[in-house]
C-alpha positions as CSV (number, residue, x, y, z in Angstrom):
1,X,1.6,-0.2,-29.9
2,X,4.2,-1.9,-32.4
3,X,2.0,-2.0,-35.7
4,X,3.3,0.5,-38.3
5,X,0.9,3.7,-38.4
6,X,0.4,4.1,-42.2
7,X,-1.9,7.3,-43.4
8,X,-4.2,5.7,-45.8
9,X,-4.6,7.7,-49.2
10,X,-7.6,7.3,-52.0
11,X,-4.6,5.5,-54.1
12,X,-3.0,3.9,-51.3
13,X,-6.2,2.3,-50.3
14,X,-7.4,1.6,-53.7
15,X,-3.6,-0.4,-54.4
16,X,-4.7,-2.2,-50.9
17,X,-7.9,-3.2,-52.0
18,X,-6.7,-4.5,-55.1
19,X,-3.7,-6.4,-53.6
20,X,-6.3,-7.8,-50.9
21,X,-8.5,-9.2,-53.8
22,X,-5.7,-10.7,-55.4
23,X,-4.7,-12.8,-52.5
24,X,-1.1,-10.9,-52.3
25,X,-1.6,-9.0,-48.5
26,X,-3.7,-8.2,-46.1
27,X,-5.2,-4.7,-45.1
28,X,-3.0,-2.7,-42.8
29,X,-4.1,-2.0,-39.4
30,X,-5.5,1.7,-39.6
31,X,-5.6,4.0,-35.7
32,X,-7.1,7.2,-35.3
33,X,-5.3,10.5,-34.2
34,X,-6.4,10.3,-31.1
35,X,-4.2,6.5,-31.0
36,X,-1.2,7.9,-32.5
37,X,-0.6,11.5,-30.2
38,X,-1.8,8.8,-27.0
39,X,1.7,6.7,-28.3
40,X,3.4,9.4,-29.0
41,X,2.8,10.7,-25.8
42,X,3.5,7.4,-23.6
43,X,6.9,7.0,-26.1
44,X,7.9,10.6,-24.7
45,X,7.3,10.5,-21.5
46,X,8.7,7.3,-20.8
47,X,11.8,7.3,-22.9
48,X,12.9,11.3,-22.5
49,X,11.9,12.1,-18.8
50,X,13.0,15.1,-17.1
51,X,15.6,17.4,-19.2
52,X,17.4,20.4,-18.7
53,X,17.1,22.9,-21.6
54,X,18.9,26.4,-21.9
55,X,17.0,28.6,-24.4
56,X,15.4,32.4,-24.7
57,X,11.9,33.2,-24.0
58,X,9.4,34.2,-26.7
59,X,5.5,34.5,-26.8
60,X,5.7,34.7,-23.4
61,X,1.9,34.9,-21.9
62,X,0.9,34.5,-18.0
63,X,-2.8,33.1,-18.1
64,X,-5.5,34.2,-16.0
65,X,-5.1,30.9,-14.3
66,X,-1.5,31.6,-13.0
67,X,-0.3,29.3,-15.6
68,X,2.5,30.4,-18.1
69,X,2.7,29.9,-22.0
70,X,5.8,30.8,-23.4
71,X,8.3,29.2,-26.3
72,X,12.1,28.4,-26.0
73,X,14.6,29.2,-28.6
74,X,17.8,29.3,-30.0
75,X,19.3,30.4,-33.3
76,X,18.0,26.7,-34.9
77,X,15.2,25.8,-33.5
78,X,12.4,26.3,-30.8
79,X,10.4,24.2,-28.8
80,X,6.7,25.3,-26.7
81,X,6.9,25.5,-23.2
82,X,4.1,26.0,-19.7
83,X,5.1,26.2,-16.2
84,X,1.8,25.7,-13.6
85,X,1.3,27.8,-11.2
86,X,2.5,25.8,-8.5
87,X,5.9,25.8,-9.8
88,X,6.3,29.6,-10.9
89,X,4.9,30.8,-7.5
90,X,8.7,29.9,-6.5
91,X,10.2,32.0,-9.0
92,X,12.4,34.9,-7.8
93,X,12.3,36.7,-10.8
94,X,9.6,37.7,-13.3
95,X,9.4,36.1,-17.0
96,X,10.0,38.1,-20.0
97,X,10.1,37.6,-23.6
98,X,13.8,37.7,-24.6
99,X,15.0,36.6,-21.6
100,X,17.7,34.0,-21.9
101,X,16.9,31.0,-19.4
102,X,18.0,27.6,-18.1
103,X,14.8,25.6,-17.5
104,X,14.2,21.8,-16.0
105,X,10.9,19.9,-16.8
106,X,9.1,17.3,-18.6
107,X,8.9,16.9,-22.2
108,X,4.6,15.5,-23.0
109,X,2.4,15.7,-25.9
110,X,-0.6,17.4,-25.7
111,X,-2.8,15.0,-27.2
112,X,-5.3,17.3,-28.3
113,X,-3.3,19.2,-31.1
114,X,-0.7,16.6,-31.5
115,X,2.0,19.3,-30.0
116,X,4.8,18.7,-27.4
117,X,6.3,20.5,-25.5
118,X,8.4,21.2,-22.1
119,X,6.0,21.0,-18.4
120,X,8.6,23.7,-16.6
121,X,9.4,22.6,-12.6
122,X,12.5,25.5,-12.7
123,X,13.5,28.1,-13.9
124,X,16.5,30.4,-13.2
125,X,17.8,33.3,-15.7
126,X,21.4,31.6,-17.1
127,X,23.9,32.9,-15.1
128,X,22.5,31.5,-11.7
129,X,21.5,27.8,-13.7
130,X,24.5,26.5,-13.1
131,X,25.0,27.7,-9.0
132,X,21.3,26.6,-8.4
133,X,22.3,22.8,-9.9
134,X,25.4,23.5,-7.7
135,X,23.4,24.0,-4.8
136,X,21.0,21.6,-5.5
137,X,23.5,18.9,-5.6
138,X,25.5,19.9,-2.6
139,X,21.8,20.1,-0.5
140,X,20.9,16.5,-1.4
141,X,24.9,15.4,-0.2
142,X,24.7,16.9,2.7
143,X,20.7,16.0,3.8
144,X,21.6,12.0,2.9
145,X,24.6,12.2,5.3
146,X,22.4,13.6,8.2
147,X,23.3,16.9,8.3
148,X,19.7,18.3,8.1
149,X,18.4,16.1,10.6
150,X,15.9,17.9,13.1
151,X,17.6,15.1,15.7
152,X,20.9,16.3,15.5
153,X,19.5,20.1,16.1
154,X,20.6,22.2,19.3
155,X,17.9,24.2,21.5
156,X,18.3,27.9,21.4
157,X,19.1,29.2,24.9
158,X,16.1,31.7,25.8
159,X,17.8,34.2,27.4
160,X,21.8,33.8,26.4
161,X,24.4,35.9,28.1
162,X,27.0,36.1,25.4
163,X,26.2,36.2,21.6
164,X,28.7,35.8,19.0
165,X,28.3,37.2,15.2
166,X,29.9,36.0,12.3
167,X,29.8,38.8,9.8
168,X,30.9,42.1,7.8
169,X,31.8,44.6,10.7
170,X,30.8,47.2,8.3
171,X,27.4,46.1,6.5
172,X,24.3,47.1,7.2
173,X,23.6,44.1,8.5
174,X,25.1,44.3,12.0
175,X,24.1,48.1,12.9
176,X,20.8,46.3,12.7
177,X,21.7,43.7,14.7
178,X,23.3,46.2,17.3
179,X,20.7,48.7,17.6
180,X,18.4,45.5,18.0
181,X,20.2,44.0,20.6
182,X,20.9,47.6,22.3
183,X,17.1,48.5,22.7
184,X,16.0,45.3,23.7
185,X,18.4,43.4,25.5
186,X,21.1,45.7,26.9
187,X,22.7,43.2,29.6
188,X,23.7,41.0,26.7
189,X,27.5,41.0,25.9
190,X,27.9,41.0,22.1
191,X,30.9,40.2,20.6
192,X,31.1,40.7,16.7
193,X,34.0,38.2,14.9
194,X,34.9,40.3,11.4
195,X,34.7,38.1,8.1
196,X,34.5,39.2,4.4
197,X,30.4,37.9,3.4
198,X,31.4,38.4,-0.6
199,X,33.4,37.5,-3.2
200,X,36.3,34.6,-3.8
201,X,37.7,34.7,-0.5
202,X,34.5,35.4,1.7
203,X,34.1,31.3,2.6
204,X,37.6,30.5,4.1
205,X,37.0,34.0,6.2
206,X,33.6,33.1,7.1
207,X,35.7,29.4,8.3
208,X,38.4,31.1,10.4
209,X,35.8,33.8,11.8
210,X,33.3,30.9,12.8
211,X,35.9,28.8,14.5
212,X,37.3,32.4,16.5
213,X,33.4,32.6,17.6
214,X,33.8,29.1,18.9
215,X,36.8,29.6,20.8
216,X,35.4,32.7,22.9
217,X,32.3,29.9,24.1
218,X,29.5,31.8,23.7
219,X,26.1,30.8,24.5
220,X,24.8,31.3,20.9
221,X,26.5,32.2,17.4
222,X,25.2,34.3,14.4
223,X,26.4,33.9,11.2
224,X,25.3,35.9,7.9
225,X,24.9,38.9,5.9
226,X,22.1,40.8,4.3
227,X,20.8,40.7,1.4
228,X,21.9,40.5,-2.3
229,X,21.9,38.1,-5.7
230,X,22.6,34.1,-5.7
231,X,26.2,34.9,-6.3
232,X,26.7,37.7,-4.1
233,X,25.1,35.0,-1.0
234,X,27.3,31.9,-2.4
235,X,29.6,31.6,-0.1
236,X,26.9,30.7,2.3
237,X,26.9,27.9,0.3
238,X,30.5,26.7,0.9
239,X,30.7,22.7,2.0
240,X,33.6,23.5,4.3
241,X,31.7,26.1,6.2
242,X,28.2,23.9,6.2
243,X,30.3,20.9,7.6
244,X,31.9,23.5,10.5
245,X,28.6,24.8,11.6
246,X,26.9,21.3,11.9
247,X,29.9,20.0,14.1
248,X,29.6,23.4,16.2
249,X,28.7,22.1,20.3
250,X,27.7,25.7,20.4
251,X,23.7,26.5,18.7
252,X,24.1,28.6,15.6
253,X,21.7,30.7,14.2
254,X,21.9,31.1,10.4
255,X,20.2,34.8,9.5
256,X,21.5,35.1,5.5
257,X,19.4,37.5,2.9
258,X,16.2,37.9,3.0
259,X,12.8,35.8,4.1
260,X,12.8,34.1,0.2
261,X,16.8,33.6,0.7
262,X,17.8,30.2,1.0
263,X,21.3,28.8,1.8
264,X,23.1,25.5,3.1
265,X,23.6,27.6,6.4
266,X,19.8,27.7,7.0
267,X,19.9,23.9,6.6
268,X,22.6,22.8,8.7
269,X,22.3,25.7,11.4
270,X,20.3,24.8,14.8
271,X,17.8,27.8,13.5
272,X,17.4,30.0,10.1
273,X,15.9,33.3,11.1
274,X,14.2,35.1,8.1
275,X,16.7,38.1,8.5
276,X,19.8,39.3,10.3
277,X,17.3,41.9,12.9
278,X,15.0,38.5,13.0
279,X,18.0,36.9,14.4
280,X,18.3,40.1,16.9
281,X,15.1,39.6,18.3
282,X,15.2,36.0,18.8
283,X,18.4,36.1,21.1
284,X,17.9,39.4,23.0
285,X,14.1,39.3,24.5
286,X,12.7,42.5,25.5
287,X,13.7,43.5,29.0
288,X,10.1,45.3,28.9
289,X,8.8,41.8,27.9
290,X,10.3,40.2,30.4
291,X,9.0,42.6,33.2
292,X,5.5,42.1,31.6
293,X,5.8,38.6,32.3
294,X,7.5,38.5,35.4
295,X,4.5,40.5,36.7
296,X,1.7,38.3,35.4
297,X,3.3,35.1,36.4
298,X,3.7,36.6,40.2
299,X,0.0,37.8,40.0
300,X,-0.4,34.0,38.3
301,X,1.8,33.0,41.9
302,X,-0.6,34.8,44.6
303,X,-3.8,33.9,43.1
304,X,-2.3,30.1,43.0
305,X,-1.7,30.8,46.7
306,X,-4.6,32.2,47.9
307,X,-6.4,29.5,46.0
308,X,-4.3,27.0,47.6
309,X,-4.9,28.9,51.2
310,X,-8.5,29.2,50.6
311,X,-8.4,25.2,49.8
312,X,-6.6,24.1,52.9
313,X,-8.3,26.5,55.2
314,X,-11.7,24.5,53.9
315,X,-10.2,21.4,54.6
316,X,-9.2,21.9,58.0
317,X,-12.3,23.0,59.2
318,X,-14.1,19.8,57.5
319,X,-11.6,17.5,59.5
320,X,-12.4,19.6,63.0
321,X,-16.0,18.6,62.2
322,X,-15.5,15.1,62.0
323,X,-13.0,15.4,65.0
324,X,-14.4,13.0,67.9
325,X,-13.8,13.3,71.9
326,X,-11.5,10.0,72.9
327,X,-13.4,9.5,75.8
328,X,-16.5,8.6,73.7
329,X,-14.6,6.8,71.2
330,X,-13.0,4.2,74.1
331,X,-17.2,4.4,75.5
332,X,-17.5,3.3,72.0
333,X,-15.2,0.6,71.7
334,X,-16.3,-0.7,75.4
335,X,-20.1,-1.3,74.1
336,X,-18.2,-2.9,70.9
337,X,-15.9,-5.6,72.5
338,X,-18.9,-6.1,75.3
339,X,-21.2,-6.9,72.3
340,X,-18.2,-9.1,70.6
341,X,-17.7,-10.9,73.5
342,X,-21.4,-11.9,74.0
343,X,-22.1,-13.3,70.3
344,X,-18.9,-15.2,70.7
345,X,-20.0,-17.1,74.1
346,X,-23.5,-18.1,71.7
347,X,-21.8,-19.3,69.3
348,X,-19.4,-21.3,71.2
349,X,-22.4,-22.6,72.9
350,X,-24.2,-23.7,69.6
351,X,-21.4,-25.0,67.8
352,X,-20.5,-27.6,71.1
353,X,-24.5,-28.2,70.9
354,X,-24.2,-29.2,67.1
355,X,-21.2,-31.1,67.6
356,X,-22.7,-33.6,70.5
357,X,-25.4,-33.9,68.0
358,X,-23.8,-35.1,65.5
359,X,-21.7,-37.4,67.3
360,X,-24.7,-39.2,68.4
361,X,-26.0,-39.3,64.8
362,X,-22.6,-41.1,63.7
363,X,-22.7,-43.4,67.0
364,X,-26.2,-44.4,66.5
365,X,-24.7,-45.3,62.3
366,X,-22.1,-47.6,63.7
367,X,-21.9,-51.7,63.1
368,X,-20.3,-53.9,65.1
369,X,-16.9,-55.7,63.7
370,X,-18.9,-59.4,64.0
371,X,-21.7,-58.3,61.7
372,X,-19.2,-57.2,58.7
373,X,-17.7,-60.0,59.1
374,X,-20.8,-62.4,58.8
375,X,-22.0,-60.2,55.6
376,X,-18.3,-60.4,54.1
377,X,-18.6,-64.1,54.9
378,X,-22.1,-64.5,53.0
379,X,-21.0,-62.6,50.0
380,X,-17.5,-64.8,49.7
381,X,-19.5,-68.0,49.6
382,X,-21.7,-66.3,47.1
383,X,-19.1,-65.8,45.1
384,X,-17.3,-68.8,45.5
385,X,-20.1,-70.4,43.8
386,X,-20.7,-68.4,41.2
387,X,-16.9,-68.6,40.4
388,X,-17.4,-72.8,40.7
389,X,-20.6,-72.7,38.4
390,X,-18.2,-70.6,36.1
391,X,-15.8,-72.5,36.1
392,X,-17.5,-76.2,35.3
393,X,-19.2,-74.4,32.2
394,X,-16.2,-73.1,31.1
395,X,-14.4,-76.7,30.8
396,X,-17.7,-77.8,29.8
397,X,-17.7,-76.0,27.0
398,X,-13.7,-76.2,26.2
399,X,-14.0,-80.1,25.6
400,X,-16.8,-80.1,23.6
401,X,-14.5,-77.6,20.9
402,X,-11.7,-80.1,21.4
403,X,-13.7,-83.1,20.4
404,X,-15.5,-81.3,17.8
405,X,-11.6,-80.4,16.6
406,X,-10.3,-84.3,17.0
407,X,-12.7,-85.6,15.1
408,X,-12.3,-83.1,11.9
409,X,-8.8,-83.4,12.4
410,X,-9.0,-87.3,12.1
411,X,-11.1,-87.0,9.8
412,X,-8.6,-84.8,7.4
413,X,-5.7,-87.5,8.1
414,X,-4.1,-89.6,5.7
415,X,-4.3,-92.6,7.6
416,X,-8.7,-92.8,6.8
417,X,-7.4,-93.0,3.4
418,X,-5.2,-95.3,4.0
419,X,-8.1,-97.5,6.3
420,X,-10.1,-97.4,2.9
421,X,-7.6,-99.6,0.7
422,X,-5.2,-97.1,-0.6
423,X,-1.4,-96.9,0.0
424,X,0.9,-93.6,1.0
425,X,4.4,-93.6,-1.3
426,X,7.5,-91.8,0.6
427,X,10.6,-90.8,-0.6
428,X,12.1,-89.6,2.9
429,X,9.6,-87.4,4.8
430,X,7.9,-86.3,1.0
431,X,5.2,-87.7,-0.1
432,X,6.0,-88.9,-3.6
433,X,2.8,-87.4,-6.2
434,X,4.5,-87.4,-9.5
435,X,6.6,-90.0,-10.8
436,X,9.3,-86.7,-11.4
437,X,10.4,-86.9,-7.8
438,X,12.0,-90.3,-8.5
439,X,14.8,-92.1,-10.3
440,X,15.7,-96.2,-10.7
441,X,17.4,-97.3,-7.7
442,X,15.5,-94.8,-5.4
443,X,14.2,-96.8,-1.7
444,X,10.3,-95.9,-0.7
445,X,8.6,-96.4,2.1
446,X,4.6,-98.0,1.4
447,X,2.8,-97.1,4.2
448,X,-0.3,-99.2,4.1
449,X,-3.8,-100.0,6.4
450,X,-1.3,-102.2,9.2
451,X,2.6,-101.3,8.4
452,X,4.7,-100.1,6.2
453,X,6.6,-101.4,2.6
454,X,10.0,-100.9,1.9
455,X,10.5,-101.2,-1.7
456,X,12.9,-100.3,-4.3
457,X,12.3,-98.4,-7.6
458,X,12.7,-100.6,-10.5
459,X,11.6,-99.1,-13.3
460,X,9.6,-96.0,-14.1
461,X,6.4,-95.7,-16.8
């Protein structure tokens, strides 16, 4: 759309008209609404794309639908905004007028009332904006590089015999653990490494605690906390300590926050349990579980056996049925070879029968030596003289082509012209036929009906 969209007035269009009958211009291209907000709209979208804009909610209004309607605005200005369903479901936080907000969307048009506006994707109260770009950022680094590969993932041992936990000896997050680990899974040795899980220094401790976990070689590590805000869990999002837990040769379970918590440790770490006590449960099974299934898989063992038992007991007694004495089996093979022996004397006996026959046949198809030789004889004369008819024929015909040839070759010679009463001129070998070929002083040769002139060229006319 690169015409000029001009609204057209009673004056404007009267000035037009009269301009049009003059002859000066012609009439401007006129669109409808509809044409100008669908421009608009495409020139938005394509030009703007997604923006980040930090503002405070107003009109705020969750629709029946599970959309929200809401404006953003500053001391200047203020622009409308909507966030779908499917994106505010994620939200970890509820919306409210006068709440300040960094947001991340789409700036569109809607076409309709010629309005745009901002098509929300996030949201996060300001304060946590700037840490959720942070994280954002430091995710996609770390999931190009590989980090977040399934592949690369360790198996969690099922039943471990040490476990290791990184975390706050005194948060409420490891009496959990304990107690967990106590009731279930008493046999298991549980060592707990101290770090600090908040604040400025609480990702170098979490460092030097996870590599003092790796040292003791433990069949499984924990590392986390419970829960709290973005910034108390951020040092969950430290690079350093991401990058030491995927290098770990020892699995790692990552149990941070809650089940809606999410950190680079869940990402890089061999498993992310919802919780801390999750994490509990997952290493230490139940030794009452494991009695429980003990017993069905040795009830699962006899019934196999006694299955198995019941099958070969069957079997045997099917091959004692088809069991048979020796005795009657050599009786057996007696009658066989006897029988064997019989059909192979007939057939012996026919097959030298056949043979005699057929030797007769043959004999009785021979010819003597004396009469091939006296029908070879008979068809050599016979072709001896078709070869001497041939050949007379041939030279028959031959000479009469050469005469023929002679005589329309003699006919084409010079000489019959010469036998008529002309003369042949020569210069040399050439036969002179312009009077151009010669000068004065020139010898020819006349060759006439019985000899030849040697002349001398006089003059030329």
């Amino acid at each position: 759309m690169s015409q000029e969209v001009n609204p057209t007035t009673s004056s404007s269009t009267n000035s037009t008209a009269g301009s049009a009958e003059g002859g000066q211009s012609k009439m401007p291209q006129i669109f409808s609404v509809e044409q100008v907000n669908g421009f608009l709209r495409g020139l938005i979208e394509e030009n703007v794309g997604t923006v980040w804009i930090k503002g405070e909610i107003s009109n705020f209004k969750p629709h029946s639908s599970g959309h929200f309607y809401f404006s953003l605005k500053d001391s200047k200005a203020q622009i409308s905004a909507m966030m779908f369903r499917g994106y505010n479901s994620k939200l970890k936080f509820k919306p409210h007028d006068g709440l300040e907000v960094i947001v991340r969307g789409k700036i569109t048009v809607y076409e309709p009332r010629g309005t745009y506006s901002i098509a929300c994707e996030m949201m996060e109260p300001v304060g946590a904006g700037a840490l959720q770009k942070q994280f954002e950022q430091l995710r996609d680094k770390l999931k190009a590089e590989g980090l977040f590969d399934p592949a690369r993932k360790q198996p969690i041992p099922t039943y471990p015999k040490t476990v290791a936990i990184v975390t706050s000896p005194t948060g409420a997050a490891i009496q959990d653990i304990l107690n967990i680990m106590n009731r279930r899974a008493r046999g298991v040795q549980v060592i707990v490494v101290p770090a600090v899980v908040q604040g400025a220094a609480a990702a170098p401790s979490l460092v030097e605690g996870f590599k003092k976990a790796e040292l003791l070689k433990p069949d499984v590590i924990i590392i986390g906390r419970g829960g709290g805000s973005i910034e108390d869990m951020w040092c969950f999002n430290d690079e350093t300590l991401a990058r030491t837990i995927a290098a770990s040769k020892i699995p790692v379970i990552s149990a941070v926050g809650h089940e809606i918590d999410f950190t680079i440790c869940d990402f890089v770490a061999d498993l992310r349990a919802p919780t801390p006590s999750a994490a509990a449960e997952l290493v230490a099974k139940s030794s009452h579980e494991i009695i429980q299934k003990l017993e069905q898989l040795q009830r699962l063992l006899r019934l196999a056996i006694g299955r198995r038992l019941q099958h070969k007991q069957q079997s045997l007694l099917l091959q004692a049925k088809r069991l048979v004495d020796p005795k009657k089996k050599l009786q057996d093979l007696f009658v066989r070879n006897d029988d064997l022996y019989s059909r192979l004397e007939l057939a012996m006996t026919n097959y030298l029968s056949h043979s005699r026959r057929d030797v007769q046949l043959l004999r009785s198809r021979l010819v003597s030596p004396k009469q091939v030789i006296e029908i070879k004889k008979v068809s050599l004369q016979q072709r001896q003289q078709k070869l001497s008819n041939s050949l007379t024929k041939n030279l028959t015909q031959y000479k009469f082509r050469v005469e023929s040839a002679m005589a329309l070759l003699d006919s084409l010679s010079p000489l019959k012209v010469v036998d008529r009463g002309y003369s042949i001129a020569l210069k040399g070998n050439d036969v002179v036929k312009s009077v151009k070929q010669v000068k004065v002083g020139d010898l020819l040769s006349v060759k006439v009906t019985d000899g030849v002139i040697e002349t001398e060229v006089k003059n030329i006319k």
